[in-house]
Structures are given as C-alpha cells and as structure tokens.
C-alpha positions in Angstrom: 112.8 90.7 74.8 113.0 94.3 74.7 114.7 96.8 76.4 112.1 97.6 79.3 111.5 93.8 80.1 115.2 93.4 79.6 115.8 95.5 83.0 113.0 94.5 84.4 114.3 90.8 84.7 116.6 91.0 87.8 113.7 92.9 89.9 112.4 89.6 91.6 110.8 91.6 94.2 109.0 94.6 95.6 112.7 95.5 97.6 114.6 95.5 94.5 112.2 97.9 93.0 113.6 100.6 96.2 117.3 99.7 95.1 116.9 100.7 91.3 115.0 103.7 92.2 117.5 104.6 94.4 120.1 104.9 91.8 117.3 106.4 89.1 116.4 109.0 90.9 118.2 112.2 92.2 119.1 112.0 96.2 116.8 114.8 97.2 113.7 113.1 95.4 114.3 109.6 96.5 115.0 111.3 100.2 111.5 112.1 100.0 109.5 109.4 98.9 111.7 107.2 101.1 111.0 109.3 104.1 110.4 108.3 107.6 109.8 110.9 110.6 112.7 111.7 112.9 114.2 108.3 114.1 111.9 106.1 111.9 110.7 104.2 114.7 107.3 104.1 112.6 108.5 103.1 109.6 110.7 100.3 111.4 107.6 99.3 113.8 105.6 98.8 110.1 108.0 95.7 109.3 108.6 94.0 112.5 105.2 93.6 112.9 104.9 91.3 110.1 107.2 89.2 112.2 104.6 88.8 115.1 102.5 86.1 113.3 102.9 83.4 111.2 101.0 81.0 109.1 99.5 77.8 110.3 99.3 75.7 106.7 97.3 72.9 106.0 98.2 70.0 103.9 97.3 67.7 100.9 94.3 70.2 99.8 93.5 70.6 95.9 95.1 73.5 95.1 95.1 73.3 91.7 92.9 76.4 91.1 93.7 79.7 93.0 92.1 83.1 92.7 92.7 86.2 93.9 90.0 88.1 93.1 88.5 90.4 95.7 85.0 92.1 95.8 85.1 95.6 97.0 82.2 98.4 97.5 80.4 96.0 94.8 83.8 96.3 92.4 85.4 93.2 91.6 89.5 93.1 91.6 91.9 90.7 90.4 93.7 90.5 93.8 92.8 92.3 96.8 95.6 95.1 96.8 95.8 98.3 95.8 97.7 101.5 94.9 98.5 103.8 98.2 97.7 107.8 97.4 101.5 109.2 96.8 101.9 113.1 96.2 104.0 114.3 93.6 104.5 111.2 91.9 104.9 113.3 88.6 107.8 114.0 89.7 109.5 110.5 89.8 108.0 109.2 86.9 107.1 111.2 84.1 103.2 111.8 84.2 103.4 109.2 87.0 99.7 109.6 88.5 98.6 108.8 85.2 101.5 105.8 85.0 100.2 104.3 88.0 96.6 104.6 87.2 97.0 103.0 83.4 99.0 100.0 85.3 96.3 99.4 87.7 93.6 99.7 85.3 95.2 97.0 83.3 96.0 94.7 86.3 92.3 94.7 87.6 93.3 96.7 91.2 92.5 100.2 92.2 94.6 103.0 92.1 94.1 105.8 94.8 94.9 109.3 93.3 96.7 112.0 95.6 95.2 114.9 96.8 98.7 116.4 96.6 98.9 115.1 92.8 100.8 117.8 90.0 97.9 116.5 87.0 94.4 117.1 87.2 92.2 114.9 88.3 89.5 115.2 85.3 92.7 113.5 83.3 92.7 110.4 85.3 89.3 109.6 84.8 87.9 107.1 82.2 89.0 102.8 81.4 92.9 103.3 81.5 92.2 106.2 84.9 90.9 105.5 88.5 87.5 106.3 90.3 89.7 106.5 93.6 90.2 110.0 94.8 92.4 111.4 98.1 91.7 114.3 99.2 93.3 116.0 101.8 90.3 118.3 103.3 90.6 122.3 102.7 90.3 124.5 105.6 86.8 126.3 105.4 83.4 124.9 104.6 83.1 126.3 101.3 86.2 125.3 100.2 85.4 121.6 101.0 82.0 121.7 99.6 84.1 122.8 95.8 86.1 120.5 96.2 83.7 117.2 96.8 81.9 119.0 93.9 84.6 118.9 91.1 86.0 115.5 92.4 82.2 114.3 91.6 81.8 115.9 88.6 85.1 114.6 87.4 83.0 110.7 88.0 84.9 109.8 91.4 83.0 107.2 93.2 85.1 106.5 96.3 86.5 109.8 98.1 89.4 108.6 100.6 89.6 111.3 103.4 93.1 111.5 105.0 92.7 112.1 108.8 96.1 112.0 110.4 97.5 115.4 109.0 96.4 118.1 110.7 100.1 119.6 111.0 103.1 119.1 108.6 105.0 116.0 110.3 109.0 117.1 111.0 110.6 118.2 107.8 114.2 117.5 108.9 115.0 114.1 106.8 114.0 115.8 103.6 116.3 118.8 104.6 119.4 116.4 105.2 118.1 114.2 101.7 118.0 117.8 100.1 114.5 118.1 99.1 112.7 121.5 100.5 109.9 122.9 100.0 109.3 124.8 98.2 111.4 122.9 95.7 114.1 124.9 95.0 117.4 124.2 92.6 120.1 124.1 94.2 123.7 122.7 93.0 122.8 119.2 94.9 119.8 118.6 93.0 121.6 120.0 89.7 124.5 117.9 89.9 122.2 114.5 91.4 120.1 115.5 88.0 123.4 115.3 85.8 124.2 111.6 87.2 120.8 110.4 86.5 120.2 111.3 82.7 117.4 109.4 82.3 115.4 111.0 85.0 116.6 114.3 84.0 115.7 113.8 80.1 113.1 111.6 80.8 111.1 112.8 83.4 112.2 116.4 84.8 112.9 118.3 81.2 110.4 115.9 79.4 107.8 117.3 81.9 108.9 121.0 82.0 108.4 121.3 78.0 105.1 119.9 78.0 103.3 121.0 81.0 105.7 123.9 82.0 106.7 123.9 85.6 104.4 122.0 87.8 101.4 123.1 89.9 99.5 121.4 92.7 96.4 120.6 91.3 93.6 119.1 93.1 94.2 120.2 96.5 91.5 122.7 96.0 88.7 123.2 93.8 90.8 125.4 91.8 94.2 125.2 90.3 96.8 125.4 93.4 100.1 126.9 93.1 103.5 126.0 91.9 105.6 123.4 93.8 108.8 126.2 93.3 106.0 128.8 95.0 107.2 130.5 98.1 103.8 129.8 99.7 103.7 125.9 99.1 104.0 125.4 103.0 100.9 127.7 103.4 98.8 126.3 101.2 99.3 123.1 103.2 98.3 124.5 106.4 95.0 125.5 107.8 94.2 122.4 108.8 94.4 121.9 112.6 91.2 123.1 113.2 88.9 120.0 111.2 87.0 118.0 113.8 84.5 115.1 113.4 81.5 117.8 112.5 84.3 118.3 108.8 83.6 114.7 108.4 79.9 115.2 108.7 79.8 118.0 106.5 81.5 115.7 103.8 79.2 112.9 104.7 76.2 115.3 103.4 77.9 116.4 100.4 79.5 113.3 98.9 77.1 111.1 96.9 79.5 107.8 96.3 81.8 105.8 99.0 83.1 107.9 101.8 86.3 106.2 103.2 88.4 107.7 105.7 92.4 107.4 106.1 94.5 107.4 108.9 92.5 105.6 111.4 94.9 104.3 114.6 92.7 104.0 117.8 89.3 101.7 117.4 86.9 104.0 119.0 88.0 106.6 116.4 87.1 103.6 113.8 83.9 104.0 115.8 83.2 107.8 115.5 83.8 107.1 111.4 81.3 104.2 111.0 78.4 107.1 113.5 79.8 110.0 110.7 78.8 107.9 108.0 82.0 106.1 106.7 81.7 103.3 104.3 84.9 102.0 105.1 88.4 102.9 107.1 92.0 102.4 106.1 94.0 101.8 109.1 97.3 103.6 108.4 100.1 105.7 109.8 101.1 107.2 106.8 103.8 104.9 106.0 105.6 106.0 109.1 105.9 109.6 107.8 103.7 111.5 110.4 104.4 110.5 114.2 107.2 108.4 114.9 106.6 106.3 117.7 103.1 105.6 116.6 101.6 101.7 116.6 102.1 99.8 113.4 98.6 99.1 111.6 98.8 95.9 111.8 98.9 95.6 115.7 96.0 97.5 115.8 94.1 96.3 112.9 92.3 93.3 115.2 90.8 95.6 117.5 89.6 97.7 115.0 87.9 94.9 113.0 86.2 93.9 115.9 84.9 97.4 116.7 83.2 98.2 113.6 80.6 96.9 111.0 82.2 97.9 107.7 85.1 96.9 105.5 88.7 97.5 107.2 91.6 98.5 104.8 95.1 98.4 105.8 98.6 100.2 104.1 102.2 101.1 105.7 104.9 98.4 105.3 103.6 96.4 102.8 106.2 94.6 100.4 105.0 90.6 100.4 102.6 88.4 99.6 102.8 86.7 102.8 102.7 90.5 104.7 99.0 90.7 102.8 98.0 87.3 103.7 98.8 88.1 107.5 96.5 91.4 106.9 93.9 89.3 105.2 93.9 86.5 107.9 93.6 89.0 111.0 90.0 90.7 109.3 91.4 93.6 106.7 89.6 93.3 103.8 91.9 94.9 101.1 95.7 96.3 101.7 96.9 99.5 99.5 100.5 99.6 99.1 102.8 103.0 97.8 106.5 103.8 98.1 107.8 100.5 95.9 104.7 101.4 92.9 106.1 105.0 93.1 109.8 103.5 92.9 108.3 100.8 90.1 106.9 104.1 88.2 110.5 105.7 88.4 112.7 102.7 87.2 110.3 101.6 84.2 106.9 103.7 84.1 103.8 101.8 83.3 106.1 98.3 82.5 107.7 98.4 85.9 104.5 99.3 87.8 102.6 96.2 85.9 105.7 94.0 87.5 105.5 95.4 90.4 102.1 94.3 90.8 103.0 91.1 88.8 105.0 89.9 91.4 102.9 90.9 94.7 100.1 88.8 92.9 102.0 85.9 92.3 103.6 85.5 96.0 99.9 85.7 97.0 99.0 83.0 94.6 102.1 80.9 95.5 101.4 81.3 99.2 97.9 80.8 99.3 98.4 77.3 97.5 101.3 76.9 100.8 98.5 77.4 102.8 96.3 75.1 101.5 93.7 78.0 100.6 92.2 78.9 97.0 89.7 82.0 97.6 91.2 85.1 99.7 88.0 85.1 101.5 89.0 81.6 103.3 92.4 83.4 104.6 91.2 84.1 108.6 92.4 84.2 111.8 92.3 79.8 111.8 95.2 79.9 109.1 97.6 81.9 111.6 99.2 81.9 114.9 101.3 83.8 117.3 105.2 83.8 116.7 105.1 81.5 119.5 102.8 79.1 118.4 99.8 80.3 120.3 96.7 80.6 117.5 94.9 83.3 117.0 91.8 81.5 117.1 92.0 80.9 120.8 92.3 84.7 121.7 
C-alpha cells in the first residue's frame, strides 16, 4: 500500500473528505470553498431536506447484478453523478481543474469546468479532460458571442449557463475566514501557509514556479486578469442587466447542449425549455448566493413536472441515499462539488477517484437495499413522506 492509499484509508466517506481538507488547507482558502451566505440558512436548508423522505424497500428481489450506469445527452456514465463547476480549484489542489477532470475521465462521470477556472480551458480538453464547460455569461453581446466561440472551438459539447448570479452574493464569511478578493497576502494567510507545508510546497509555490501567479482564464474570450489584480471584483460585475433575450442570444450561437444553472422557480424551468434549453440544473449555488432560498430538492418535483427535458440537481449532496432520493423524485443526474474540491486538496487525482469510489458504492449498496438493479427503476413508488405518506399518492 503506498503512501496516497495509505491516507486515504480512514476517509470512509464524502464528510471525512471536509475534515482532512480542513486541516490541509490554509483557513482563508477552506473559508471559502466551505462558504455559505450570511446565516447559512441555504446551506443548512440543502441537508435537512434530505430528511423529508425516505425509502420504501422492497424485499427478496435478485439483486445480484446492479448497475449504475446512466445515459445522458446520448453519453453513457458509469453512475449517474457528476462533478459541480468550482472556481479556483487550482488553488486547493495543485492544477486542480485538470485533477478533477483526469479523475472523472477515469471514473466514467462528467466533470463540469468553471467559468471562474485559473487554467485554460483548451488544456482540459481531450480523453483524460472534460467536454463540460461553465460559463458565467459576459456583459455585452459581443463579448458572449467570443466567448461561446472559443469554448466551441476548444471541442465543448455541453455549455452549462449559470443564472442565479447577477450580483456578488454577501462577501462577509470570506472576510471573517480571511480570504478577500482580490487575494491578497496577508500575515494570516502567511502563517496558515507555514502550518500546512504541503499545501504551501505542494500546491501554492509548486504552482507559482510553473505557471507564475495565477490569472482568471476563461471568464472571457481572452485571458482575464490576475486573482491578486485590484480589479478582480470588476471584472465580476456587469452582470445585472442579462435577461431571457441573453439566453436566446446563446441559444443561436451555441451549436452542442445548452444547459442552464440555477433554476429555483418552475415557470422559470419553463421560460428555459421556450429559450431553447436542453436541460436545467436545479441549484442554489450550494447555499452561497441567497440565504433563505428553497433547497433544490423541495422544489425539484414541481419542476419535473413542469417541463419536457432532463432535470439535473446539485447543493447538499454527500450520500448515496441523498442521490437515490433525487433520482426517485424525477432528476435525472445530480452534480456534486465542495467534498471533490476537498478530495482534490487532501490527495489530488487519488483522493478525487475515492471520493467518487465511495459515492458509487453507497449507491450500489443501497439500490440492492431497495430491491432495485437499474437507476432508471428508482421513482417516486420506491419512496415516501417522512411520515409514511407515499409519494405515489400525491
């Protein structure tokens, strides 16, 4: 056993993966990918939810052969999750877009890359890369149309359009972690740097000598600025005025799957499917835009019901039984992000294989529970109120 499996052996689940990045990673840093908006009544919302259904499980069935795999926009996955879109995940994991993509590559799921990404996109293309790209839309017409033309040239074939950011969400948990932006070095983040060598060596310094200081890359057509840049806040902003008729626009100019991100309300699900969507995550950012806002999964029904395309689901996901539940009530794939980013930042492309590793075999495990061997017979039947009442009978 070497060293890398050797530490990976007491991770038994996607929660351990946020403890061991929590002492691998300096406090500002893990401040921010842990981040909720003011009181976290989001990101608290995201997991209770889970607790509003259970299974109903079905007994003596052969369940001797159980597969996971999951058909998607005409791709075939080994199990039918995904990587969530995480900005500057170079910056926990050395290289840690490319990290995550290699793992997902090798463990048949899709990987979405960031818009807010610090490597280029045309590097993540290709068998060990992704044909998932984020993008978070730029504020003029011309600077969208670019934009959708490098990601296609680059070979993307599924553009994910984030929706629910049309302002910077409150800043003031980062401020109190100690992350700003611009990031800036300060004696916290020296001396948090100096207790966690191997992020330091292997990931902060390892990154600065090869690819000098690091730049937003892919927010634009062009190369964007550096993440120590004065005017990283502007460069994020200009965004309030998109509308639907920015959806349309991209609509005309992107060739492959159009997917849009951020979806809450069902007759917003609506408006996607007239703008030509090919599919919709249902998301609230992981509970890092508007606190107080529903939890996907409460919502996720209705939204099924109101549209004729495939329904994706992320925020709060960390169990094989919370995908099940998604599965069951009509989502047809669940991406997942903070614990692959903390995965990437305790063991790089080793930890990010468990990570997945581990969601796929709770699935597995729970589907046989169940009495179920395809994903596609996990519905509505197979669940029921926390009081008993099924689903079915709504």
């Amino acid at each position: 056993m070497n060293y890398q499996h050797r530490r990976l052996a007491s991770i038994l689940n996607l929660h351990d993966f946020e403890k061991a990045a929590q002492k691998t990673l300096p406090r500002p840093l893990f401040g921010y990918v842990a981040n909720a908006a003011e009181d976290g009544k989001t990101l608290h919302a995201n997991r209770h939810a889970f607790d509003d259904y259970c299974f109903f499980p079905r007994a003596l069935v052969d369940v001797s052969r159980v597969s996971l795999q999951t058909e998607l926009f005409g791709t075939r996955y080994d199990a039918p999750f995904g990587i969530a879109p995480m900005g500057i995940s170079a910056l926990s994991a050395y290289r840690g877009d490319q990290v995550l993509a290699r793992a997902a590559a090798k463990a048949g799921i899709p990987m979405i890359m960031s818009g807010s990404s610090l490597i280029p996109l045309e590097e993540l293309r290709g068998p060990e890369g992704t044909d998932w790209f984020q993008a978070y839309l730029p504020g003029d017409d011309a600077g969208i149309e670019a934009l959708l033309a490098r990601v296609a040239n680059a070979g993307f074939k599924n553009l994910v359009i984030t929706v629910d950011f049309p302002v910077p969400p409150n800043s003031e948990n980062n401020v109190r972690a100690g992350f700003t932006s611009p990031l800036r070095p300060s004696p916290r983040l020296f001396l948090d740097g100096l207790l966690r060598p191997r992020w330091l060596f292997g990931t902060f310094l390892r990154t600065l000598v090869h690819s000098g200081v690091p730049h937003f890359e892919n927010n634009y057509a062009t190369r964007g600025i550096p993440i120590i840049s004065k005017h990283v806040n502007r460069d994020f902003s200009g965004r309030s005025h998109l509308n639907w008729e920015s959806l349309a626009l991209v609509r005309r100019l992107w060739p492959g799957n159009l997917i849009v991100k951020g979806i809450l309300h069902p007759e917003d699900a609506v408006k996607a499917e007239t703008y030509g969507a090919d599919g919709i995550i249902v998301s609230n950012h992981g509970g890092r835009q508007l606190d107080g806002a529903i939890a996907p999964l409460n919502v996720l029904p209705a939204i099924v019901s109101a549209v004729n395309l495939p329904v994706m689901i992320d925020s709060g996901f960390r169990r094989g039984s919370d995908v099940l539940k998604a599965l069951g009530l009509g989502a047809k794939f669940v991406f997942v992000g903070r614990p692959f980013n903390y995965a990437a930042a305790y063991a790089g492309e080793a930890g990010v294989r468990h990570a997945a590793d581990l969601l796929s075999a709770e699935i597995e495990r729970n589907m046989a529970l169940l009495g179920i061997t395809r994903v596609t017979q996990m519905n509505r039947e197979r669940m029921c109120m926390k009081d008993g009442r099924p689903l079915a009978a709504d």
